[in-house]
N, C-alpha and C positions, 0 to 999 in steps of 0.2 A: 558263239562268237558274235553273232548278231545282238544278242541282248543285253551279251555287254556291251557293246557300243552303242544300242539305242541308251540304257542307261547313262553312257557319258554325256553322250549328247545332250541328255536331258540336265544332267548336273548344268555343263555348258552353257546349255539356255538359262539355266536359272542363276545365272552369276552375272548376264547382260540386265541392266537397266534400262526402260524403255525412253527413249528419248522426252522430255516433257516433264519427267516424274523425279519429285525433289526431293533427297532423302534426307530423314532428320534422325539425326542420332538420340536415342532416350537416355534413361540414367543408367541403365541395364549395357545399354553399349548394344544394342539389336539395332537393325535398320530397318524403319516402318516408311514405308511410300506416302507420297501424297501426291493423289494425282491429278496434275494441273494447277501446282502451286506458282500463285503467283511472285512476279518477280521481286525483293526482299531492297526498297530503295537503301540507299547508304544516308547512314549518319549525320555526315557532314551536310547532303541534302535537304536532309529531313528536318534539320536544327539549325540552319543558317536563318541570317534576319533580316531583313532588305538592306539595300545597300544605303549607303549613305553618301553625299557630297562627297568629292574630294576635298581633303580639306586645303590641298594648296589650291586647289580653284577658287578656298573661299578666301574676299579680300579681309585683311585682320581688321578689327575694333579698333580706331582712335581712342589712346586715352590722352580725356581733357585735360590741358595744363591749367594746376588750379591760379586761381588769378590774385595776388598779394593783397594783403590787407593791410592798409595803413591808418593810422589812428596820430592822428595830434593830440597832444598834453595838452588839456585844457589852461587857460589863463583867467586872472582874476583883472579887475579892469585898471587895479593900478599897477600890475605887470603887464598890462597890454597897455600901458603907459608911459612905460619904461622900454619896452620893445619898439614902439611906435616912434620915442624919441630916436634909438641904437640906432635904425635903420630909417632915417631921415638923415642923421649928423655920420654913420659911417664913414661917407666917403669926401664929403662937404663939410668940413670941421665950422663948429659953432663958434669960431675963434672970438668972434665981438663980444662973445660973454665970457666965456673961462677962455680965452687964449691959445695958444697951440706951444705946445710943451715938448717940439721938438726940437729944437735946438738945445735942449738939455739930454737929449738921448732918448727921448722918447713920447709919447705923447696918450699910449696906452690908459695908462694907468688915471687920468687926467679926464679919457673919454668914459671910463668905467664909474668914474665919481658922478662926471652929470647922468649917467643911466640912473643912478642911484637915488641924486636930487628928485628926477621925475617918480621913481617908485614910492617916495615920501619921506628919505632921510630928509636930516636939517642939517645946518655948516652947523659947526663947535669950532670953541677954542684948538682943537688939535688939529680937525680937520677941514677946512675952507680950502676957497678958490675965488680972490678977489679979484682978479683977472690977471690979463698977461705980464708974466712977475711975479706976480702974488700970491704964489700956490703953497698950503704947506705941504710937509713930504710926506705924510700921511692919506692925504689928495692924489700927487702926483708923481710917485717914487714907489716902484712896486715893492720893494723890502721892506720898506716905513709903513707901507698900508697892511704890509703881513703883520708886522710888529704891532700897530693898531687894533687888527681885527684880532689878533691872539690874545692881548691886553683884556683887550675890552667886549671879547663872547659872547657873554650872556647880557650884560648892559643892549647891545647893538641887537639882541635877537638874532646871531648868528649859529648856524651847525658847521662843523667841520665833518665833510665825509672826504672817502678816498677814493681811488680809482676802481676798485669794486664796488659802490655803492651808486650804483648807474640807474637802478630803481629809484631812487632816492630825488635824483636831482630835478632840478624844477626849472621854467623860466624864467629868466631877470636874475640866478644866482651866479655868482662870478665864478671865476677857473683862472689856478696861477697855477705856473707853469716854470719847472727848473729844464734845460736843457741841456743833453748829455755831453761831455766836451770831446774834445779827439783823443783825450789819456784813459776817458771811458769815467772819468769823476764829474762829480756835479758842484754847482757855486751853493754855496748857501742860502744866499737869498733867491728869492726869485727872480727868473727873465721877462717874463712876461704875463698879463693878464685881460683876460677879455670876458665878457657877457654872455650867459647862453640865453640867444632870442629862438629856439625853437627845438622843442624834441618829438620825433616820431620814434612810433612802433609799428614793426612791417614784420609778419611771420615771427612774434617773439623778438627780433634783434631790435634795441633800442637805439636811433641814431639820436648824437646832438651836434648843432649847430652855435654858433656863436659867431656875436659883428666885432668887431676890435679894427684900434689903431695901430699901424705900424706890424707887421701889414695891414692895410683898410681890408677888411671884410663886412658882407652881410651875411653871411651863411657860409661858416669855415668847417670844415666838418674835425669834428674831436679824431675823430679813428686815422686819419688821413695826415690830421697834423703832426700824431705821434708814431708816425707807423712811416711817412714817404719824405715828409717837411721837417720834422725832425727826431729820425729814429731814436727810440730809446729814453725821450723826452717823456719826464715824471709830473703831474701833476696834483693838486689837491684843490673841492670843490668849496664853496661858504655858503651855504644853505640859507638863504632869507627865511625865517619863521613867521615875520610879520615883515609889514610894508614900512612901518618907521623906526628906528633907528634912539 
């Protein structure tokens, strides 16, 4: 009786693991002691990376707003000739030489002829301006000058572009203009005509300008007249190729 119980006991003891001592399972599946194995840090410990900034504490990067780029169309000196006149006589009509041609409806077309005199046309038989009175309607009648410049094209060194051809356009060339009516039709001939004295380029958009009578401008902007002054208003430009006529 005794010695089986010391035998248990013994079993007993040998199933206690001594406090300290780490057991590692092998491939076998037996349990081998180590004793005094040190403590086995964790993962996440051992593989973490310093910490970094909060990043709402950090304040964000301004970004620059880039700043426009504007470019004027160059001019040749007898279109800075013809500019130089526009915007001298836009709003102070030259009347003691050509007249004022309002009293017949308008005076536009009249102011557009002497831009023209200065770029280095010459009067003709069809088209003069002998002073007040004495204008022909090729001069000072915006339908008659369409009729003129359509005639006469290639003689006068003229291009006809269109309302997409905004590349194209230059300073000192004219711009006529039909306006939309309230039945949503347009006139035949044209309502109006003015000079463009200046085109820029800002970020790719091309603006032009133009001085005209009736209304007096010096700087009417194209985009503005067909878009707020008179929606839906169609235009076509006449391209100077040379300075004379």
């Amino acid at each position: 009786m005794t010695r089986s119980r010391s035998r248990g006991a013994r079993a007993a003891a040998a199933l206690l693991v001594p406090l300290g001592v780490a057991v590692l399972a092998g491939c076998s599946g037996s349990a081998k002691p180590l004793a005094h194995a040190a403590p086995v840090a964790s993962a996440a410990a051992s593989t973490s990376a310093p910490t970094s900034p909060n990043p709402s504490t950090t304040p964000p990067t301004a970004t620059p707003t880039p700043t426009p780029t504007t470019t004027s169309a160059p001019v040749s000196a007898a279109q800075q000739r013809q500019v130089t006149y526009a915007l001298t006589y836009w709003k102070n009509y030259n009347s003691s030489v050509y007249g004022n041609d309002n009293p017949n409806g308008g005076d536009c077309a009249n102011f557009v002829s002497q831009t023209l005199i200065q770029r280095g046309w010459k009067m003709n038989a069809t088209w003069y301006n002998h002073g007040q009175g004495a204008m022909s309607p090729a001069w000072a009648y915006v339908p008659a000058m369409l009729d003129y410049f359509q005639a006469n094209q290639a003689a006068l060194g003229l291009q006809q572009l269109g309302m997409d051809d905004r590349t194209k356009y230059a300073v000192g060339d004219v711009v006529m203009f039909w306006w939309k009516n309230a039945d949503g039709s347009y006139d035949s001939g044209p309502d109006h005509v003015q000079v463009i004295d200046r085109i820029t380029t800002t970020n790719g958009h091309i603006s032009v300008e133009m001085a005209s009578h009736n209304d007096d401008f010096d700087y009417r902007d194209l985009d503005h007249e067909i878009t707020v002054e008179h929606p839906g208003a169609k235009f076509l430009v006449w391209h100077l190729t040379r300075d004379t006529n």
